[in-house]
C-alpha positions as CSV (number, residue, x, y, z in Angstrom):
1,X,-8.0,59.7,-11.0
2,X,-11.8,58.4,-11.3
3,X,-10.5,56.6,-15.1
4,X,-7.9,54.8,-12.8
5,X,-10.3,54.0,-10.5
6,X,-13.0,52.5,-13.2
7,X,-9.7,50.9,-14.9
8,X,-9.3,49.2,-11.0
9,X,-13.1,47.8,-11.3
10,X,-12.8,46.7,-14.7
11,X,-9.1,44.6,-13.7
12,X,-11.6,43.3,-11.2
13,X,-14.2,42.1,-12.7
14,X,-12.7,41.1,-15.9
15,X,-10.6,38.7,-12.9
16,X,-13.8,37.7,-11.3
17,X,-14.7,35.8,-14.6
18,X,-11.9,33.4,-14.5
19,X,-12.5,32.1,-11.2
20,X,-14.7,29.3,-11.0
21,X,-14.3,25.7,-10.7
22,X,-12.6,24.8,-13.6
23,X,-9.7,27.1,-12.4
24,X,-6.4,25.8,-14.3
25,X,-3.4,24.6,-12.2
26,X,-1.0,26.9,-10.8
27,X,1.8,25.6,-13.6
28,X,2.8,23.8,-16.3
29,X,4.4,20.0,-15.4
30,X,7.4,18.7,-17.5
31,X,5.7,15.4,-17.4
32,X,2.3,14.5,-18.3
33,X,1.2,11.1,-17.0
34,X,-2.8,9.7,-16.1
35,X,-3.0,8.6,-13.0
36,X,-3.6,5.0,-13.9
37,X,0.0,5.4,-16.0
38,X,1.4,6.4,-12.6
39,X,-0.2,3.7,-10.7
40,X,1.1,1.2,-13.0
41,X,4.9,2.4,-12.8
42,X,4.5,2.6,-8.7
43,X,3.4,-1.2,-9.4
44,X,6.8,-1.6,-11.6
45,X,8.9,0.3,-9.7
46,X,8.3,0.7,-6.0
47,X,11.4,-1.0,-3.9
48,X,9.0,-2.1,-1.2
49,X,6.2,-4.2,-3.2
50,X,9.5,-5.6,-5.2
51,X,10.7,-7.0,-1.9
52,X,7.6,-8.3,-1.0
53,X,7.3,-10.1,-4.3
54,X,11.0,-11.5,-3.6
55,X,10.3,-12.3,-0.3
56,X,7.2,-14.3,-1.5
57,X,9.3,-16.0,-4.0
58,X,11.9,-17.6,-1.5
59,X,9.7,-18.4,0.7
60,X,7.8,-20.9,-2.5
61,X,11.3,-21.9,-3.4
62,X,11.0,-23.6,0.2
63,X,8.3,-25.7,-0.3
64,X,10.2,-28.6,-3.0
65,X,12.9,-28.8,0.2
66,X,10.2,-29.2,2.2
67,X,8.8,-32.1,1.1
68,X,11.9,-33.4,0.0
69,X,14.0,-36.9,1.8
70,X,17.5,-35.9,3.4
71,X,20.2,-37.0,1.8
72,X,21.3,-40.6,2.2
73,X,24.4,-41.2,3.5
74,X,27.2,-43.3,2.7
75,X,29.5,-44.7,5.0
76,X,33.5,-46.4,4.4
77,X,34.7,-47.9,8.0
78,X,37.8,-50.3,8.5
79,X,36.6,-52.8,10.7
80,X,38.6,-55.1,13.6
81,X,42.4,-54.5,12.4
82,X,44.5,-56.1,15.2
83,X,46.1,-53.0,17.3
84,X,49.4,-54.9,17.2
85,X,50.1,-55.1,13.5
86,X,47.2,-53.1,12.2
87,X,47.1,-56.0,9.0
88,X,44.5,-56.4,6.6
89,X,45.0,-60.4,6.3
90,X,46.1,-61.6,9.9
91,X,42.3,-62.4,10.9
92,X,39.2,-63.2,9.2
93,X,37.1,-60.3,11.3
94,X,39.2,-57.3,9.6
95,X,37.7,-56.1,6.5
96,X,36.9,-52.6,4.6
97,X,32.9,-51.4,4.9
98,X,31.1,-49.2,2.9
99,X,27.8,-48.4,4.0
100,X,24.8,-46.7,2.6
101,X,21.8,-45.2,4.4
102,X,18.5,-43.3,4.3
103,X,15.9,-41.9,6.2
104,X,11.9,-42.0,5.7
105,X,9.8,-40.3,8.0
106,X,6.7,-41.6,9.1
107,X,3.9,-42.1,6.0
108,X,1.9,-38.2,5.9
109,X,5.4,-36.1,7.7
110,X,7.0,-35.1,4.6
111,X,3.5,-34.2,3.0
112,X,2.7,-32.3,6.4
113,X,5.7,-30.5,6.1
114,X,5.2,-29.4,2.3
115,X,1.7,-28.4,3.0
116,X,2.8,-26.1,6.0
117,X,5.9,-24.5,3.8
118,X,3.3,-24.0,0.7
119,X,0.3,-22.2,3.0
120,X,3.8,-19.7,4.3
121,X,4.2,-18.9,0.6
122,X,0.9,-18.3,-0.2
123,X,0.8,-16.0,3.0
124,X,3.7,-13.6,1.4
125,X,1.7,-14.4,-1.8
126,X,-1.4,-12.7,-0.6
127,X,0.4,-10.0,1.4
128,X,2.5,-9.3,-1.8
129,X,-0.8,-8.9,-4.3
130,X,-2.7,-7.1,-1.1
131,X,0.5,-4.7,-1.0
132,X,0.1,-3.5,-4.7
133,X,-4.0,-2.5,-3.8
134,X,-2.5,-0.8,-0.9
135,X,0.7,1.1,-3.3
136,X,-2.6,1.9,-5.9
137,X,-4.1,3.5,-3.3
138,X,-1.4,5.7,-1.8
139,X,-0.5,6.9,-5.2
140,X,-4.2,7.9,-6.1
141,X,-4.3,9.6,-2.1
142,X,-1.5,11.7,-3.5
143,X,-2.9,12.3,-6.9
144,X,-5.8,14.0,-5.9
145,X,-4.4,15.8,-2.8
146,X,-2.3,17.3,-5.0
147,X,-5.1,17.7,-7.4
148,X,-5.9,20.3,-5.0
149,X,-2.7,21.9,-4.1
150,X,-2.3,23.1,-7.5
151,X,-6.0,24.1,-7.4
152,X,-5.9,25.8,-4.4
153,X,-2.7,27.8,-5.2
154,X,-4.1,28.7,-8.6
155,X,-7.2,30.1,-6.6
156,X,-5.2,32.1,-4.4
157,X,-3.0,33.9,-6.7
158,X,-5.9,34.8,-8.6
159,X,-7.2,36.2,-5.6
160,X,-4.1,38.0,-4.9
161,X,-4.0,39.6,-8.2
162,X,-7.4,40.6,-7.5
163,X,-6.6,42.2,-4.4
164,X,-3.7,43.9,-6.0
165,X,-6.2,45.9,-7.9
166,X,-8.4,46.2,-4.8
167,X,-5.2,48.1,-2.9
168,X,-4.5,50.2,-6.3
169,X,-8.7,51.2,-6.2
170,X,-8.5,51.8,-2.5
171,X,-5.5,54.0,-3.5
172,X,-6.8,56.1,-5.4
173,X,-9.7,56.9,-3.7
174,X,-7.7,57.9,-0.8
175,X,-5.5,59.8,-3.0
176,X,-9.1,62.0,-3.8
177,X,-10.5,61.7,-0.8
178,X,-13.4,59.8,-1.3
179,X,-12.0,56.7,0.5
180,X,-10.5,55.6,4.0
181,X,-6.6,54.7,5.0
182,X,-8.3,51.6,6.7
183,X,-9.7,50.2,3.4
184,X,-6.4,50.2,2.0
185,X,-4.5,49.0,5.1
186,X,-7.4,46.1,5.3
187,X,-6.9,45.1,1.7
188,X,-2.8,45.3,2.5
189,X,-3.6,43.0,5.5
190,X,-5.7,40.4,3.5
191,X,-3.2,40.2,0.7
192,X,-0.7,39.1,3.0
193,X,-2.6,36.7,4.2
194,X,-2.9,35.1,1.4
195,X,0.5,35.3,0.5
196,X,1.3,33.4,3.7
197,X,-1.4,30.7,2.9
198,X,0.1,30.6,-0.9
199,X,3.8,29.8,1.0
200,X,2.2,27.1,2.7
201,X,0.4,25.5,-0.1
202,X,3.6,25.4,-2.4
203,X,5.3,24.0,1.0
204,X,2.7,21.5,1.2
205,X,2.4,20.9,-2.5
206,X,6.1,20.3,-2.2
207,X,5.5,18.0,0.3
208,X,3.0,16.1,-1.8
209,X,5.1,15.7,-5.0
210,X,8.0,13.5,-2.8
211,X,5.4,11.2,-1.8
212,X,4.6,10.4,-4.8
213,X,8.3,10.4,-6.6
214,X,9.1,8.1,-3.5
215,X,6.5,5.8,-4.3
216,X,7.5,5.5,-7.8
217,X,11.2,5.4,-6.4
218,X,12.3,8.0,-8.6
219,X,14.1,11.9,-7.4
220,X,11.9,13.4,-5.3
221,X,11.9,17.1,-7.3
222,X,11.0,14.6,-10.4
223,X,7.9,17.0,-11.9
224,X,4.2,15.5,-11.8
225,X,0.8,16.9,-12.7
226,X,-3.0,16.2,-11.7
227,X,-5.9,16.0,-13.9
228,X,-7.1,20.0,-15.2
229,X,-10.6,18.4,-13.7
230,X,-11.9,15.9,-11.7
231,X,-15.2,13.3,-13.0
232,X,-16.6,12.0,-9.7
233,X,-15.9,8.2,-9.8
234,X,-19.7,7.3,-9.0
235,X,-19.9,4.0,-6.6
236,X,-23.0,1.4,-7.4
237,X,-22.7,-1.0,-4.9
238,X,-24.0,-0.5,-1.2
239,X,-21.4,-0.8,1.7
240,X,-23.0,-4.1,2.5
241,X,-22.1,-5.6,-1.1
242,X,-18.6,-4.1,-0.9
243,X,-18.3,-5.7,2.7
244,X,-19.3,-9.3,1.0
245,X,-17.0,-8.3,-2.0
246,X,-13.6,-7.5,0.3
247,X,-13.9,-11.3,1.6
248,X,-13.9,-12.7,-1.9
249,X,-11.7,-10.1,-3.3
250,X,-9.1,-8.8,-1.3
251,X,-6.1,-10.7,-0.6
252,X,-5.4,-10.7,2.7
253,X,-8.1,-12.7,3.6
254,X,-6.6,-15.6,1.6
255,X,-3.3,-15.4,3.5
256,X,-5.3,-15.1,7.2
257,X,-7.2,-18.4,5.6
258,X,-3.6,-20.0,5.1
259,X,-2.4,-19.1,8.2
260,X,-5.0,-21.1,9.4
261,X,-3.9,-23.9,7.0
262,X,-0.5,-23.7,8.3
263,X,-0.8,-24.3,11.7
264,X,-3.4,-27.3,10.6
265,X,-0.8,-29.0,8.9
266,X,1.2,-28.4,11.8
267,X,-0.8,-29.7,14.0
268,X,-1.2,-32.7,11.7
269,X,2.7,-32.9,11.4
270,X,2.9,-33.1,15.2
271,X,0.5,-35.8,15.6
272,X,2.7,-37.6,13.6
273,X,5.4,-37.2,15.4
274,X,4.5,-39.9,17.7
275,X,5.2,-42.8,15.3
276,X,8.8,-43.4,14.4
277,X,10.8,-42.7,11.5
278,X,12.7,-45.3,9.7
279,X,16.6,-45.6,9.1
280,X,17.2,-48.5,6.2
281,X,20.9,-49.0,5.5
282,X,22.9,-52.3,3.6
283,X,26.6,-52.5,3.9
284,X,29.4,-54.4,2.1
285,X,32.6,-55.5,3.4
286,X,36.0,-56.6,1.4
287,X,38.1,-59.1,3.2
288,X,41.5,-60.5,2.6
289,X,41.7,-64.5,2.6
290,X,43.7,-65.5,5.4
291,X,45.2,-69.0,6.9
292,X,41.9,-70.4,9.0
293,X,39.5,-68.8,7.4
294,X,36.7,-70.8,6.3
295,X,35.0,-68.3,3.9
296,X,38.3,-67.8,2.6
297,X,38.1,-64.2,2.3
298,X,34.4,-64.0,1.1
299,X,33.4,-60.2,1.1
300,X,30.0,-60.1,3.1
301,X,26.9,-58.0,2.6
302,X,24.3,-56.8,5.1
303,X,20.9,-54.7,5.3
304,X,19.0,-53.7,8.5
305,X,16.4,-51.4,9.6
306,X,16.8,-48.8,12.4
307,X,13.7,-46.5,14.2
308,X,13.9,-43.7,16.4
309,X,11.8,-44.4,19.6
310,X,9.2,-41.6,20.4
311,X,9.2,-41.9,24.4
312,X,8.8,-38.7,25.5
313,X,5.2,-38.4,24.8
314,X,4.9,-34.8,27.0
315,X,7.1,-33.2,24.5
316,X,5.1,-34.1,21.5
317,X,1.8,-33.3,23.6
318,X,3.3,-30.0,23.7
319,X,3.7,-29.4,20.2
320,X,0.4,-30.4,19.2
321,X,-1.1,-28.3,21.7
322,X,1.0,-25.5,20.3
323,X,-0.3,-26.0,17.0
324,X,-4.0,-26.3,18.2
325,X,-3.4,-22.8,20.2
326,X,-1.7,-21.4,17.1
327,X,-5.2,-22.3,14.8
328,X,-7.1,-20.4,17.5
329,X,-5.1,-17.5,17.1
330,X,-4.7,-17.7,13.4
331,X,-9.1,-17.5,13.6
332,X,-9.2,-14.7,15.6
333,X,-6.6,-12.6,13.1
334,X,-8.8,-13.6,10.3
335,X,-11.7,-12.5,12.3
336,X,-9.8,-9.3,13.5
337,X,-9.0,-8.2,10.0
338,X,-12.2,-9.1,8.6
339,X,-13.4,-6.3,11.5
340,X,-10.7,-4.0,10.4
341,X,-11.5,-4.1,7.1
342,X,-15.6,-4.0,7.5
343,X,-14.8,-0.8,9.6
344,X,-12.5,0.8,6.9
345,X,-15.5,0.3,4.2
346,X,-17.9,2.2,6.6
347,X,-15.9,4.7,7.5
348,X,-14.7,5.5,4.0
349,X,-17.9,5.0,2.4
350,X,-19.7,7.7,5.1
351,X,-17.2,9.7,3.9
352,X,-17.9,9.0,0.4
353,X,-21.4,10.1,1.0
354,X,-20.9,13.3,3.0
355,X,-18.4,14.7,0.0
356,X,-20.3,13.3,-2.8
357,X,-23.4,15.2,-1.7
358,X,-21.2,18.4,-0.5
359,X,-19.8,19.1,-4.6
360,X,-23.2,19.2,-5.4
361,X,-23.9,21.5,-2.7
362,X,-21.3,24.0,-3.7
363,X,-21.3,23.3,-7.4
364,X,-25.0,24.0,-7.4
365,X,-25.8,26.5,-4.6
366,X,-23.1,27.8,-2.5
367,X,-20.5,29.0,-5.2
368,X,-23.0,30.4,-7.5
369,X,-24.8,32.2,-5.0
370,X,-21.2,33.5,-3.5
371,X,-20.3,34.7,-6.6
372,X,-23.6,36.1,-7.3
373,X,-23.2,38.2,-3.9
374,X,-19.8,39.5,-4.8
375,X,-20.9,40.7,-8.0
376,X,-23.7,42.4,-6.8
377,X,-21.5,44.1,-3.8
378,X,-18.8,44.7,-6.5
379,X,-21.6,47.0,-8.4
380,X,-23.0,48.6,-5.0
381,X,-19.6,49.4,-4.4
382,X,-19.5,51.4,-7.3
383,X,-22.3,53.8,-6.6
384,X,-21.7,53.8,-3.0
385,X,-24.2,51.8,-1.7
386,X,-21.5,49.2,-0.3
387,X,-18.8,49.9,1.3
388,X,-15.2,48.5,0.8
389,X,-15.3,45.8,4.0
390,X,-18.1,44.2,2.6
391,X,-17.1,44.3,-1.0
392,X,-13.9,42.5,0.6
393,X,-15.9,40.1,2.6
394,X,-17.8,38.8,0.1
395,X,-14.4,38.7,-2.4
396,X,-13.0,36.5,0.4
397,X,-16.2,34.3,1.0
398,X,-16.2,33.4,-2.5
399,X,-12.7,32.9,-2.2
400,X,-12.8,30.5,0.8
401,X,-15.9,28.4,-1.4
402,X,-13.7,28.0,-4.4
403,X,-11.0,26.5,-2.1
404,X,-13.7,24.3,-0.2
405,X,-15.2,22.9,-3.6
406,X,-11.6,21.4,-5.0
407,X,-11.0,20.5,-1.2
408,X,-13.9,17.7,-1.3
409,X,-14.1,16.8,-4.7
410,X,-10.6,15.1,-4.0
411,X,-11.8,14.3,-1.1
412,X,-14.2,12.1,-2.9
413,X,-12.2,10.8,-4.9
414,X,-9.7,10.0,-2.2
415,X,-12.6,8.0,-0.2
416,X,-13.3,5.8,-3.7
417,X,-10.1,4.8,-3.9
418,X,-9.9,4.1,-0.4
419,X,-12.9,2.3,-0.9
420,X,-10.9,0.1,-4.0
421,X,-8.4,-0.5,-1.9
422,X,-10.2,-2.0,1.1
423,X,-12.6,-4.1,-0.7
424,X,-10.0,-5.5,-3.7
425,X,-12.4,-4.3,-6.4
426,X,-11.9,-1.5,-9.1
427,X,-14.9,1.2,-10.1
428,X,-15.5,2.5,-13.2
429,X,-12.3,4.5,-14.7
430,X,-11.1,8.1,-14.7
431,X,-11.4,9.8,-17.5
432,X,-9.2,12.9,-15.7
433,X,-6.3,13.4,-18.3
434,X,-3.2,15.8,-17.2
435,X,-2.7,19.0,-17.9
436,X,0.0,19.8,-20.4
């Protein structure tokens, strides 16, 4: 019974080796893809950024249109047949017209109207461009939370198995009397705790693997797996810099500027809609020589000019001050956004901070010094001097630490890209490979 018992501790500490840090996933992946080879296919493949590149598309396709004439028209019209006979060559007023027209608008509409239809495509344009920053970021967000699912899971089987030889020690020395029931029904209790937070982390691990396989639009059971380790993207320039950087840089902030220009050249459009627009036709007309007629069936030509009259000056007041209200409110989007986006930066890069400075916290201090503590209460244990509750305290401390550490080192990592994605710019690369 006391070799079981010493073949227990050893089981345990042999286990207590293997965790640290640089714990291995929880299982092999069929697949083995960098993150910035994922990002790239989510760019190719995602169904939503493709429609926002179509949708951007048509919407340039209508700018030629735009600035385009109508179509002329052309006109055939038989012209003053008597009612009686309805004779081509009775009178010299009957004859066969054909007419031709076409419209000009007013010098500066058409151009109006070409600038307004090319700032709407440059709108989807910068929504389109903004939206593959925004698919980067959501596929990076899942990388690195699962990153830790797979940590986390490896961590707490490990831990089980190390309770499994906790309940087998406890065992034994119940079996020879030198231990308590409740040691063994405490270790029994904890293990299936731990099972019940394993179920959830493969339920949420689960979870994360469809987000992904649904931003790459592929099945969502389609096998994926994170980096074995994380390098800590480090992030030079101050949150003010990056603030100054997301207007120069990010997208959207070029299609709230051409929102702006639209309704400009609307405004500019409607102020020309108080001068007419001009109608120029020419017509030719056969005739049939008939007795009487001193032209002797002469075909006659003829050209005019026709304008629409802009009268109803309170209508076009109202569309210019519709496209004056419309710059106001295109402003204050650009303004709102640029708030939005300052506040993202903050936020994230506070975040940034806090987890940056937590890894080195428990790489440095708080898992060494946990794991220093359990190995010294797993060698008091041994002689006596512990007892099992705090042996399995400690056990579960370090346990909890492990978990913690993977927890914000994605986090961090989460926060940079966050951070990328706000302010349109890209740090310095991962070198995290995938596990194989």
């Amino acid at each position: 019974m006391k070799r079981a018992a010493k073949t227990a501790l050893l089981c345990i500490a042999l286990s207590l080796v293997l965790l640290g840090p640089a714990t291995k996933g929880a299982a092999e992946a069929t697949v083995g893809m960098t993150l910035d080879a994922l990002v790239e296919a989510a760019i190719e493949k995602n169904p939503e950024l493709q429609a926002a590149e179509m949708r951007w598309q048509m919407f340039e396709r209508k700018v030629t249109p735009a600035q385009t004439l109508d179509d002329p028209r052309l006109g055939f019209s038989f012209s003053n047949y008597p009612i009686d006979s309805l004779q081509a060559d009775e009178t010299p007023m009957t004859g066969k017209e054909i007419q031709l027209s076409q419209m000009f608008p007013f010098p500066g509409k058409l151009g109006a109207k070409g600038e307004m239809a090319e700032q709407q495509a440059l709108w989807y344009k910068g929504a389109w461009e903004d939206g593959k920053l925004q698919l980067a970021q959501k596929v990076k967000d899942a990388w690195y939370r699962l990153y830790y699912q797979d940590k986390a899971i490896a961590i707490t089987q490990q831990n089980i198995d190390i309770l499994d030889d906790f309940i087998r020690l406890t065992e034994t020395k119940y079996e020879v009397g030198t231990g308590l029931q409740q040691d063994v029904l405490k270790a029994q209790v904890e293990r299936s705790k731990l099972m019940d937070r394993l179920f959830t982390l493969r339920q949420q691990r689960f979870t994360v693997l469809a987000d992904i396989n649904t931003l790459l639009s592929r099945p969502s059971t389609s096998p994926t797996n994170p980096a074995e380790a994380l390098d800590m993207t480090p992030v030079e320039p101050s949150l003010e810099a990056l603030q100054e950087l997301s207007q120069q840089k990010r997208p959207l902030y070029v299609s709230y500027q051409s929102l702006i220009d639209r309704f400009e050249s609307q405004r500019k459009l409607a102020r020309l809609d108080y001068y007419p627009d001009f109608n120029v036709w020419a017509g030719y007309r056969l005739r049939e020589e008939v007795d009487g007629d001193p032209a002797k069936g002469t075909d006659f030509v003829s050209a005019g000019v026709s304008i629409n009259l802009p009268i109803w000056r309170q209508k076009r007041s109202e569309t210019v001050a519709e496209a004056e209200l419309g710059i106001r409110m295109a402003r204050r989007q650009y303004d709102d956004f640029r708030n939005r986006v300052h506040f993202t930066l903050s936020d994230a890069y506070a975040q940034m901070e806090k987890n940056r400075d937590l890894v080195a916290l428990f790489k440095t201090g708080i898992i060494p010094q946990a794991r220093q503590t359990f190995e010294a209460s797993l060698a008091a244990y041994q002689v006596g001097d512990v007892d099992f509750l705090n042996l399995l305290d400690s056990l579960l401390t370090l346990y909890r630490y492990e978990i913690d550490y993977h927890r914000v080192l994605a986090d961090y990592q989460r926060n940079v890209a966050q951070l990328e994605a706000a302010a349109g710019v890209s740090f310095a690369s991962r070198p995290e490979t995938p596990s194989r």
